[in-house]
C-alpha positions as a printed NumPy array, in Angstrom:
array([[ 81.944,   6.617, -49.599],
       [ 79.664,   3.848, -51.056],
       [ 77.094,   4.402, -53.877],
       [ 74.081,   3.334, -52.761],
       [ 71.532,   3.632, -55.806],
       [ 68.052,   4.853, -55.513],
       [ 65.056,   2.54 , -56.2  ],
       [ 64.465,   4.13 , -59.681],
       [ 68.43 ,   3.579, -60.359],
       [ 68.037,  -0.088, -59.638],
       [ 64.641,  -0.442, -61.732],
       [ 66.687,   1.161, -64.577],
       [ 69.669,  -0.795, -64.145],
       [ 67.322,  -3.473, -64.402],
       [ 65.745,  -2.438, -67.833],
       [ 69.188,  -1.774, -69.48 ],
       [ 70.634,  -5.002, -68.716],
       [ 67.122,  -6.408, -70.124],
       [ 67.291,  -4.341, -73.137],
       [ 71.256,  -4.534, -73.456],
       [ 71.159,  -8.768, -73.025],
       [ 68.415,  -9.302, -75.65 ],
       [ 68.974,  -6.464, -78.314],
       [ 72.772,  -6.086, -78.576],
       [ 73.995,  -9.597, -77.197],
       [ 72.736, -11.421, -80.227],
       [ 73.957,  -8.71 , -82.797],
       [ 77.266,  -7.989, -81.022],
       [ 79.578, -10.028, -82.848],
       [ 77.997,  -9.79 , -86.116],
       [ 78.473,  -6.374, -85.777],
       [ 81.979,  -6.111, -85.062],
       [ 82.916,  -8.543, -87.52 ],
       [ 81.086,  -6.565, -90.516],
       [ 81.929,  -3.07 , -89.048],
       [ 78.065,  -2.436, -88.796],
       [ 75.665,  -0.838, -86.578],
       [ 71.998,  -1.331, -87.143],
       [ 70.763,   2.408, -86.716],
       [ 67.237,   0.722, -85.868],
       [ 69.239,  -0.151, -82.244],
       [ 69.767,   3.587, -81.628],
       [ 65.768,   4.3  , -81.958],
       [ 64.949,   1.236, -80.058],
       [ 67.003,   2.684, -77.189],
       [ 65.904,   5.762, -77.35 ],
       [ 61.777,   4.457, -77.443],
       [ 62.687,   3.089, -73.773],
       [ 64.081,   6.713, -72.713],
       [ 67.848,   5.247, -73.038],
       [ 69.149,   7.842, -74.98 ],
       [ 69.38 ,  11.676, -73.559],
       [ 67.805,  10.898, -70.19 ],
       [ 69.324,  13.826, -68.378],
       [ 67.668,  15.746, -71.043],
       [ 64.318,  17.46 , -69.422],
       [ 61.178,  16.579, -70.312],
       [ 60.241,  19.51 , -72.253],
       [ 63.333,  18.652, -74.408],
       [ 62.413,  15.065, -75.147],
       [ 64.385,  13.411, -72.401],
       [ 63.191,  12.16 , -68.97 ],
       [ 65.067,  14.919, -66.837],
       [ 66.945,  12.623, -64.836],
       [ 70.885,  13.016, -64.088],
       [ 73.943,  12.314, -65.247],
       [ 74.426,   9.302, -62.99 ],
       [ 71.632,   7.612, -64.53 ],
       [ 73.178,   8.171, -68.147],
       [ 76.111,   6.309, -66.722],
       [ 74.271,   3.651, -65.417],
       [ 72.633,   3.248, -68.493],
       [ 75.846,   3.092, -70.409],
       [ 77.448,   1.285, -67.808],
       [ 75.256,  -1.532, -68.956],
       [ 75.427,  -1.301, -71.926],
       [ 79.17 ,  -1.767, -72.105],
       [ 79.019,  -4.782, -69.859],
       [ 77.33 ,  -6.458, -72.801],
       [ 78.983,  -4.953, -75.275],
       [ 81.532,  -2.159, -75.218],
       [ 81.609,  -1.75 , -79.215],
       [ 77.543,  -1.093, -79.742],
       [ 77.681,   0.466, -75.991],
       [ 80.119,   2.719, -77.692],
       [ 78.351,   3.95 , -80.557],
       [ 75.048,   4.004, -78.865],
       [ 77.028,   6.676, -76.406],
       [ 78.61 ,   8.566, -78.983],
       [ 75.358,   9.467, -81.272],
       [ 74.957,  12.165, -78.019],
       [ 78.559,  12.829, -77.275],
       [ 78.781,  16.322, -76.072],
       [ 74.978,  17.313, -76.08 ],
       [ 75.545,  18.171, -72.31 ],
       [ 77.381,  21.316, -73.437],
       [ 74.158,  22.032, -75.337],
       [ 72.094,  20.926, -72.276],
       [ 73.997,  23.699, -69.806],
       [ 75.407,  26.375, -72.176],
       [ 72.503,  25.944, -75.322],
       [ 69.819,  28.795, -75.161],
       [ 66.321,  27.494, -74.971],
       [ 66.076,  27.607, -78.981],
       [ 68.636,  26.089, -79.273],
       [ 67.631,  22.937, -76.658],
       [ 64.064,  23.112, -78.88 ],
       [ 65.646,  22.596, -82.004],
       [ 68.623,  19.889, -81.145],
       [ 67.792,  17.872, -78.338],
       [ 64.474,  15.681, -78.748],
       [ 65.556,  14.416, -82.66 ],
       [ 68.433,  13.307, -80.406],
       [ 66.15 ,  12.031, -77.406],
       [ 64.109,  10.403, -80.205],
       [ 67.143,   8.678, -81.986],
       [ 66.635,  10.116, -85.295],
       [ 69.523,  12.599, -85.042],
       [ 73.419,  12.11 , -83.869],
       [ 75.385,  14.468, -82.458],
       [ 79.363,  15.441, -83.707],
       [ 81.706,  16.962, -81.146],
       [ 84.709,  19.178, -82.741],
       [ 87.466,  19.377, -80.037],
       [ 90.42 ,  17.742, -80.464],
       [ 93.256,  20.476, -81.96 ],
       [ 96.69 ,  19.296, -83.253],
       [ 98.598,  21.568, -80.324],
       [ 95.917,  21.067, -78.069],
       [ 94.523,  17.446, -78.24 ],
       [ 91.311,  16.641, -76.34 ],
       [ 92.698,  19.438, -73.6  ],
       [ 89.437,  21.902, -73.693],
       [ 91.081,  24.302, -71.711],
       [ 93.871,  24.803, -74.556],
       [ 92.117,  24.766, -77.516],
       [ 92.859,  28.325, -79.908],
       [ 89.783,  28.003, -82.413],
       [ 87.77 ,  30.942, -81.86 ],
       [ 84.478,  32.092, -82.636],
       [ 83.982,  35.442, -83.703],
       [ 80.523,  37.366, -84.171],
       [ 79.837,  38.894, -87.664],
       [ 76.734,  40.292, -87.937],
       [ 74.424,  37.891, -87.644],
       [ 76.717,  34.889, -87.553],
       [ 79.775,  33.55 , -86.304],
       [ 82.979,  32.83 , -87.67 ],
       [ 85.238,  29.994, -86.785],
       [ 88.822,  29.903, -87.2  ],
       [ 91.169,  27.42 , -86.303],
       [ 92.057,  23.25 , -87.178],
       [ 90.601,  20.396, -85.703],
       [ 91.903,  16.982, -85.894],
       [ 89.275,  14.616, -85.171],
       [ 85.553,  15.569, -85.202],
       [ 83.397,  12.324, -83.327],
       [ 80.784,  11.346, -85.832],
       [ 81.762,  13.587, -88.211],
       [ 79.99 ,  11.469, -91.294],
       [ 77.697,  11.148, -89.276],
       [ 76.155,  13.77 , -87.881],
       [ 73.55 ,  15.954, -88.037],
       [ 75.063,  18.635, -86.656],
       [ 78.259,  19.285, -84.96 ],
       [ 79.039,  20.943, -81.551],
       [ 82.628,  23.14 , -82.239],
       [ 84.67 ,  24.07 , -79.124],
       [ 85.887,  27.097, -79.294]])
């Protein structure tokens, strides 16, 4: 089956590369070479709706899908895969906040993220377990008020710097 994008999917296809070939082509191997990213690249994306777009409106996104967050990044990377990757990342797992997050929740998190002011962590990977969601053994166990985790993760994606993390369990 062929993928034949929509009108709007072309017009933002368009934009990216625009957006992708003048702001990160210049930068890209200065960048790399220093070990850098210029945060001010993340809010730029995220002024053109870049950044959480299958995030609703309400929420600070532009409620499109997740095929138009892959064209988006799909651009990205073909400029640059290093700044494509970090420009990813600073949402990585806010779709499990998008389906499983309770409306507070979505409030709270999601349009500092849309905005490009906040990044995301993700807490997955387990030493037995690796990235393998379906194996992991940290639990989350309702005290009162609160929960408490218990387990070991490995790796925690932006971990320094987050704002918050997202913990499977």
């Amino acid at each position: 089956m062929d993928f034949d994008p929509s009108n709007r999917q072309k017009q933002i296809r368009l934009a990216v590369r625009e957006f992708a070939e003048g702001e990160l082509a210049p930068i890209a191997q200065e960048c790399e070479l220093k070990e850098e990213f210029p945060r001010e690249l993340l809010k730029k994306a995220a002024q053109l709706g870049f950044i959480g777009v299958f995030f609703k409106k309400e929420y600070g996104g532009l409620g499109l899908g997740y095929m138009e967050h892959a064209i988006i990044l799909e651009e990205f990377w073909r400029v640059d895969p290093g700044l494509a990757q970090v420009l990813g990342q600073a949402i990585f797992g806010s779709e499990q906040l998008v389906l499983f997050g309770t409306d507070e929740q979505k409030k709270r998190y999601l349009p500092p993220l849309a905005r490009g002011d906040w990044v995301t962590g993700f807490s997955i990977t387990e030493p037995e377990a690796g990235s393998d969601a379906a194996s992991v053994i940290t639990s989350a166990v309702k005290d009162g008020e609160e929960y408490v985790i218990n387990g070991n993760k490995v790796m925690i994606s932006n971990g320094s710097a987050a704002n918050f993390l997202l913990v499977s369990a």
